[in-house]
C-alpha positions as CSV (number, residue, x, y, z in Angstrom):
1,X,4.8,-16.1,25.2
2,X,3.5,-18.2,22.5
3,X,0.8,-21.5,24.1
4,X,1.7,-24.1,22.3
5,X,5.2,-24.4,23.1
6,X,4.5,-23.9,26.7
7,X,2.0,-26.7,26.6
8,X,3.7,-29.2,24.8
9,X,7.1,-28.6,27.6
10,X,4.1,-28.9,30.5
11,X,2.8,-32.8,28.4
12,X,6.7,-33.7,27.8
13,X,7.5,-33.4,31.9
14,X,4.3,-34.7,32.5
15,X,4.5,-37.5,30.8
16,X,7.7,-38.3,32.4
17,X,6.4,-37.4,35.7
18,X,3.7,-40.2,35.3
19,X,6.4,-42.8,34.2
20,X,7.9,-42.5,37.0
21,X,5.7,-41.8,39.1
22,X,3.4,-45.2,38.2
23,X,6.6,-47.8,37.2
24,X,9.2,-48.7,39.8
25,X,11.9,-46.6,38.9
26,X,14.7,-46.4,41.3
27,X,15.6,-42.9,40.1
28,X,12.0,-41.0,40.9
29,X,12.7,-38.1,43.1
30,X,15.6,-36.8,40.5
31,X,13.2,-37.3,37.9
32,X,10.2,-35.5,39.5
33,X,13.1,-32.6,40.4
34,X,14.4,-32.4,37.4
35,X,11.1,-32.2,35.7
36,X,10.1,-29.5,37.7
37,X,13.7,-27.7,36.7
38,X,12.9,-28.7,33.0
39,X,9.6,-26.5,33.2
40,X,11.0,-23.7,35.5
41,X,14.0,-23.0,33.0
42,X,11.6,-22.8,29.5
43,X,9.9,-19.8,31.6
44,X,12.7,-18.2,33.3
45,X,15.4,-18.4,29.6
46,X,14.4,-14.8,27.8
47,X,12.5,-15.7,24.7
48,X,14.4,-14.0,21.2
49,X,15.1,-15.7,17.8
50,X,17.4,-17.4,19.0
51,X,15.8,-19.1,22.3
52,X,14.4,-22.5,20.0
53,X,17.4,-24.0,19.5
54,X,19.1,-23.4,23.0
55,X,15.9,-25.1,24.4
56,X,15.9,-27.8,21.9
57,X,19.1,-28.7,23.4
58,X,17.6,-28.6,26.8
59,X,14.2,-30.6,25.4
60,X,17.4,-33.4,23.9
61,X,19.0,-33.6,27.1
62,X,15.8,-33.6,29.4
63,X,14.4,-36.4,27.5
64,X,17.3,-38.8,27.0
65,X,18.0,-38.3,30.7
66,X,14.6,-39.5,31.7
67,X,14.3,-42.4,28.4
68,X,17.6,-43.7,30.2
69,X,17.2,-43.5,34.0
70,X,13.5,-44.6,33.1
71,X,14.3,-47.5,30.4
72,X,10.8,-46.6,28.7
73,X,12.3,-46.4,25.5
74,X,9.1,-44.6,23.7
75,X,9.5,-41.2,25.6
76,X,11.8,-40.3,22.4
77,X,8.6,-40.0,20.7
78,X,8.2,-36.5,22.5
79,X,10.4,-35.6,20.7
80,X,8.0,-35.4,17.6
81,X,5.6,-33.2,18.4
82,X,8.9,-30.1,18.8
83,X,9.1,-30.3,15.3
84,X,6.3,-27.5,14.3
85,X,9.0,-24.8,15.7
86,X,11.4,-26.2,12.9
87,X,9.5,-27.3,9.7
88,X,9.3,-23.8,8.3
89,X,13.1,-24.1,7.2
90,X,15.1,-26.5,5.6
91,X,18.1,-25.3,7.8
92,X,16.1,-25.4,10.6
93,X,14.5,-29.2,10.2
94,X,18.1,-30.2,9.3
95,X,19.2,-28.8,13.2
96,X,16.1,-30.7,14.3
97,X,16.5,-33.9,12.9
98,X,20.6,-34.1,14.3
99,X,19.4,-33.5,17.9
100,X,16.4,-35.9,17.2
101,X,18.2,-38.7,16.6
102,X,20.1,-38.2,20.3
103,X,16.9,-39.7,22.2
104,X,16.2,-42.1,19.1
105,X,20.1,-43.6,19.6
106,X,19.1,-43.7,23.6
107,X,16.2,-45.8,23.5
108,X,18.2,-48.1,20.9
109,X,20.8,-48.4,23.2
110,X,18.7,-49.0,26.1
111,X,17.1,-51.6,24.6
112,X,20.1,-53.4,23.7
113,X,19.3,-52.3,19.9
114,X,16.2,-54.7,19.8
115,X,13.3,-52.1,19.7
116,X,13.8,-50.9,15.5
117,X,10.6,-49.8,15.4
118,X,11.1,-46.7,17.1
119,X,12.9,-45.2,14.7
120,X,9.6,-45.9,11.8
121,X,7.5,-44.6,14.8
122,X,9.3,-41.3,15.3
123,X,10.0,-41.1,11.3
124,X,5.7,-41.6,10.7
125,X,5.4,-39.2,13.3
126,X,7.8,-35.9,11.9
127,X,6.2,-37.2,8.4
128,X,2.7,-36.2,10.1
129,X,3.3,-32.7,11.2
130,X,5.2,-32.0,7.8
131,X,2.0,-32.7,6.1
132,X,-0.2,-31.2,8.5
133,X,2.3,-28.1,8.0
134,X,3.1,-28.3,4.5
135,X,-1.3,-28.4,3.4
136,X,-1.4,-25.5,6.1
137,X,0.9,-23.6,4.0
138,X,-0.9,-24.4,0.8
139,X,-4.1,-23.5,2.0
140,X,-2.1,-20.0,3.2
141,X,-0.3,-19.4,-0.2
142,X,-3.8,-19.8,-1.5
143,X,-5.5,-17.2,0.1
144,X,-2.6,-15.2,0.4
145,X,-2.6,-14.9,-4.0
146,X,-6.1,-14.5,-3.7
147,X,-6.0,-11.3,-1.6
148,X,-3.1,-10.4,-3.9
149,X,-5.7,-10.8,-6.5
150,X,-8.1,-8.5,-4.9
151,X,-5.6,-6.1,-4.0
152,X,-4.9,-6.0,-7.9
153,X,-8.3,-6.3,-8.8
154,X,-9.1,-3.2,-6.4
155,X,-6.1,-1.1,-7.5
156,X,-7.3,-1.7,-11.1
157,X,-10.7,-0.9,-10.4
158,X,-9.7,2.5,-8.8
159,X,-7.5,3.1,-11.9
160,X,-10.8,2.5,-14.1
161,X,-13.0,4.8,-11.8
162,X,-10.4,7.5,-11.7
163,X,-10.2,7.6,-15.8
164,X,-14.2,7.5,-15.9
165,X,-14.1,10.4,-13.1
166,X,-11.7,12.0,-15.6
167,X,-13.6,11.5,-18.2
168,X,-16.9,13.0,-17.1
169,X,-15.1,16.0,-15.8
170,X,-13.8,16.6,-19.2
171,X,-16.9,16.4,-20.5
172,X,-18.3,18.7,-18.1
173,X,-15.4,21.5,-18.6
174,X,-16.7,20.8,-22.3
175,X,-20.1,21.5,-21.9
176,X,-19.2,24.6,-20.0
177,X,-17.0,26.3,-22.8
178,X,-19.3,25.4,-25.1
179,X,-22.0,26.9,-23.5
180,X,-19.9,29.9,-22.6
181,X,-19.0,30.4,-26.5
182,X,-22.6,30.1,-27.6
183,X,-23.9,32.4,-25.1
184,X,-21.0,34.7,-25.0
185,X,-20.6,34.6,-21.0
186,X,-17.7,36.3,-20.0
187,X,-14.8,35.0,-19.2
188,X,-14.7,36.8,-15.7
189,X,-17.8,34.7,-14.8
190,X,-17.0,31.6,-16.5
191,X,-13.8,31.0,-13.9
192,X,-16.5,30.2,-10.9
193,X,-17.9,27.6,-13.0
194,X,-15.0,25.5,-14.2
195,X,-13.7,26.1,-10.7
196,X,-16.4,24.0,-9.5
197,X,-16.3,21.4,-11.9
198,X,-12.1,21.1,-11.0
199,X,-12.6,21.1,-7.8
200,X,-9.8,23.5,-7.5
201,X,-9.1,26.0,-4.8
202,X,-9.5,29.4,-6.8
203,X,-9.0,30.7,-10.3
204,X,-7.3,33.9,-11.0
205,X,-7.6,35.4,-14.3
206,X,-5.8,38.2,-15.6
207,X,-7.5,40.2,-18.4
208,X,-4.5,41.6,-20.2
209,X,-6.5,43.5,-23.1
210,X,-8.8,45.1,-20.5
211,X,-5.6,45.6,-17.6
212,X,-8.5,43.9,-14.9
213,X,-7.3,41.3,-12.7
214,X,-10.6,38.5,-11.6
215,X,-10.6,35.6,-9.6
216,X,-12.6,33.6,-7.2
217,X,-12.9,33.8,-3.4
218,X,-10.7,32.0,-1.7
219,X,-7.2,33.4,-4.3
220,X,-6.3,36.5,-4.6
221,X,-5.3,39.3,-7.6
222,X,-1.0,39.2,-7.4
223,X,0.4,40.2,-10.3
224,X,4.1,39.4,-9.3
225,X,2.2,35.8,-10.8
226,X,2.7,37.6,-14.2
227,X,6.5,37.9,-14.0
228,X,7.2,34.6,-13.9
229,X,4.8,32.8,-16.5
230,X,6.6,31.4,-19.9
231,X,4.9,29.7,-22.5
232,X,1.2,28.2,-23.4
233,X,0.6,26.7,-19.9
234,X,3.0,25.2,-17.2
235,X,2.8,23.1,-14.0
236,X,4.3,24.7,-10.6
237,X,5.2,22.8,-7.7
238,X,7.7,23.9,-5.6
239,X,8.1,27.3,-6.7
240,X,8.1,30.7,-6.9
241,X,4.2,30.9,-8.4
242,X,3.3,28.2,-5.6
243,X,4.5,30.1,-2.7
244,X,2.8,33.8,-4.3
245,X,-0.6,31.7,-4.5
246,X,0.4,30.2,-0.8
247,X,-0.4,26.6,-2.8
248,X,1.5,23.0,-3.5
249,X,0.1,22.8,-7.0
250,X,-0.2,26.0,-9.6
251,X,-1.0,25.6,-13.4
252,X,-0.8,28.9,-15.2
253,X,-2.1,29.1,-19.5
254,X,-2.2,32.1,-21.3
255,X,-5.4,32.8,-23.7
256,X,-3.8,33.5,-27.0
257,X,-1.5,32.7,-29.9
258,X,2.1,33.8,-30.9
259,X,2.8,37.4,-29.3
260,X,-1.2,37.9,-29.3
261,X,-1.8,37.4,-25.2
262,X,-5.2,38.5,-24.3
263,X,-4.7,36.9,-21.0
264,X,-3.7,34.8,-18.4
265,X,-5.4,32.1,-16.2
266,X,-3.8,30.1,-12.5
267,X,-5.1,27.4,-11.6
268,X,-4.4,26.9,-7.7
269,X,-4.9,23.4,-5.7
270,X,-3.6,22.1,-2.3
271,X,-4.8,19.0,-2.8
272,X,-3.9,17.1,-5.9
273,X,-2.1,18.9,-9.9
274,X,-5.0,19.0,-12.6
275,X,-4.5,16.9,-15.0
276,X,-2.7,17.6,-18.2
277,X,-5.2,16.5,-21.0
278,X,-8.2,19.1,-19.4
279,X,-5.6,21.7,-19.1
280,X,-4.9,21.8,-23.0
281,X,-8.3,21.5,-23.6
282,X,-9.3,24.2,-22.1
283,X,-6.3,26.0,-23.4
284,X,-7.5,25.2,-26.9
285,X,-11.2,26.5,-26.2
286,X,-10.4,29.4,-24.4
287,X,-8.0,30.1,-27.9
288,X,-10.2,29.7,-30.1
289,X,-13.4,31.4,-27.7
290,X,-10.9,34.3,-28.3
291,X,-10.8,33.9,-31.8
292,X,-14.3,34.2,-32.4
293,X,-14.7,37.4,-29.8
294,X,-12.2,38.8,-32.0
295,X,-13.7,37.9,-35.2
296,X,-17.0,39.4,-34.2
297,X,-15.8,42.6,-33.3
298,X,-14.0,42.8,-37.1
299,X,-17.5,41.9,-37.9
300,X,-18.9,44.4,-36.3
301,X,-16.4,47.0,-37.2
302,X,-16.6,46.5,-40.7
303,X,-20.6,46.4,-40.7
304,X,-20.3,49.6,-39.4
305,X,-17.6,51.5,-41.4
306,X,-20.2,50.4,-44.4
307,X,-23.5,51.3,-42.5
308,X,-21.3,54.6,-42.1
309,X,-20.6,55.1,-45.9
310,X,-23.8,54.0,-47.2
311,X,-25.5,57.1,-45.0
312,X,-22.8,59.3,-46.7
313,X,-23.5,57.9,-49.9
314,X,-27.3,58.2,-49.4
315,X,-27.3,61.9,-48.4
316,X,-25.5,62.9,-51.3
C-alpha cells in the first residue's frame, strides 16, 4: 500500500474530525462515526487499477457529507490535494475534475452562493500540483534521455572496442602466418598457435597430401567431417559437422585452389562463430603458404635433375 494516499485519507478525516469536534455542530457523533468508516473502508476495499476511482467517489461523498452537515464550506479544498493520483492522464484529470466540482457546488450552495472564491481557491490549488507534477516529469524525461544517451553511448562504445578487438586479432593471426611462411613451421604446429589467438575450442586439420589427420587437445581426428565439406570455407551451426565436433559453431576451409586440395582445416567454438573477414584471410595465407611450399619443391626438383646431369655430363 502506497503512503501517501493513506496519509492524505488519515488529514482529510482528520481534518473533519477537528471541525466538528471544535465548532458546535449539531451533527458530531455521525461525523466522528462516519469518519472513522471513511478510514476503515480505504484499508479494507482490495487495492487494483481500478480501486482510485471507486474511492474518489467515496473521497466526493465523504467530503460533501461533512462540508454540508458541517457548513464549513472550505473542506472542498481537500479535495485538492487527491489530484496527484489523476494528473498523469488527461482521461484521468478529466474523471477528477467532474467529481471535484460535486464538493465545490456544496459549499456554493451552502453558502447561499455568496462564497465565489472557493472555486479560484480550489482552481490555484489543482493549478499547484499540475506544476509541481508537470516540472517533476520534466526533470524525469530529462534524465531518462540522458541514460538513453549513455545506454547508446555505452552500446557504441562496445561496438568500437569489439572492432579494435577484431582488429588486433587480425593482426595477430597476421603476424602468425607470416612468421609461419618465413620460417617454414609446419602447418601441424601452426594450428596451436592461431588457436590461441581465436580463442577457439580446437583446430583439426586434415593433411590430405600426406593422408595425416592433426588437431589440438580438446577436438578430435573424425573424418566423417570430410564427407560433408563443399567449397572454400563454410559456417556450421546447427548441423551435421556441429554435432560430429559435439560444438554450436563449426567453420571448415580447405587449403587449396580449383581441384588442387592439399587440405582441410575446422574451426570448432561453443561460445561465439569466428568472424568472416579473419576466416578468408587466413584462407588466402594458408593458399598462397601452399603455393610457395609447392613452388620450392619444383625448385628443388629442378635444381637437382640439373645437379644430376651436370655430374653425367662432367664424367663423360
Amino acid at each position: 500500500m502506497e503512503f501517501f494516499p493513506v496519509l492524505i485519507r488519515l488529514f482529510i478525516a482528520l481534518t473533519v474530525i477537528i471541525v466538528a469536534f471544535t465548532g458546535d455542530i449539531e451533527y458530531d457523533v455521525a461525523l466522528f462515526s462516519l469518519s472513522g468508516v471513511y478510514l476503515i473502508s480505504y484499508f479494507l476495499i482490495p487495492k487494483t487499477n481500478n480501486t482510485k476511482y471507486i474511492f474518489l467517489i467515496i473521497d466526493t461523498l465523504f467530503i460533501s457529507i461533512s462540508i454540508y452537515l458541517t457548513g464549513y464550506i472550505h473542506l472542498s479544498m481537500l479535495i485538492v490535494p487527491l489530484y496527484y493520483e489523476f494528473v498523469k492522464e488527461k482521461k484521468d484529470s478529466v474523471y477528477f475534475l467532474i467529481l471535484a466540482s460535486v464538493p465545490v457546488l456544496i459549499s456554493l450552495y451552502v453558502s447561499y452562493f455568496s462564497e465565489f472564491a472557493i472555486i479560484p481557491l480550489t482552481i490555484a490549488g489543482l493549478t499547484g500540483i499540475y506544476a509541481i507534477y508537470y516540472s517533476y516529469s520534466s526533470i524525469e524525461n530529462y534524465f531518462k534521455k540522458l541514460k538513453d544517451e549513455m545506454e547508446n553511448l555505452y552500446i557504441k562504445n562496445i561496438s568500437y572496442q569489439e572492432k579494435i578487438e577484431q582488429q588486433e586479432q587480425i593482426l595477430k593471426i597476421l603476424k602468425s602466418l607470416n612468421k609461419m611462411r618465413e620460417e617454414k613451421i609446419p602447418l601441424k604446429l601452426w594450428i596451436y598457435d592461431i588457436n590461441e589467438i581465436l580463442g577457439t575450442d580446437g583446430i583439426v586439420y586434415f593433411d590430405l597430401l600426406n593422408s595425416r589427420c592433426y588437431s589440438t587437445e580438446k577436438v578430435k581426428c573424425e573424418k566423417d567431417a570430410l564427407k560433408i565439406i563443399e567449397g572454400d570455407f563454410q559456417f556450421y551451426h546447427n548441423h551435421d559437422i556441429n554435432r560430429i565436433f559435439n560444438a554450436p559453431y563449426v567453420c571448415g576451409i580447405t587449403i587449396g585452389k580449383g581441384e588442387e586440395i592439399d587440405g582441410v582445416l575446422f574451426f570448432v567454438s561453443k561460445l561465439k562463430p569466428l568472424n568472416p573477414e579473419t576466416v578468408k584471410i587466413i584462407k588466402d595465407q594458408l593458399d598462397l603458404y601452399m603455393l610457395e611450399l609447392s613452388a620450392e619443391k619444383i625448385s628443388q626438383k629442378d635444381s637437382s635433375i640439373t645437379a644430376s646431369r651436370q655430374e653425367e655430363a662432367d664424367s663423360n
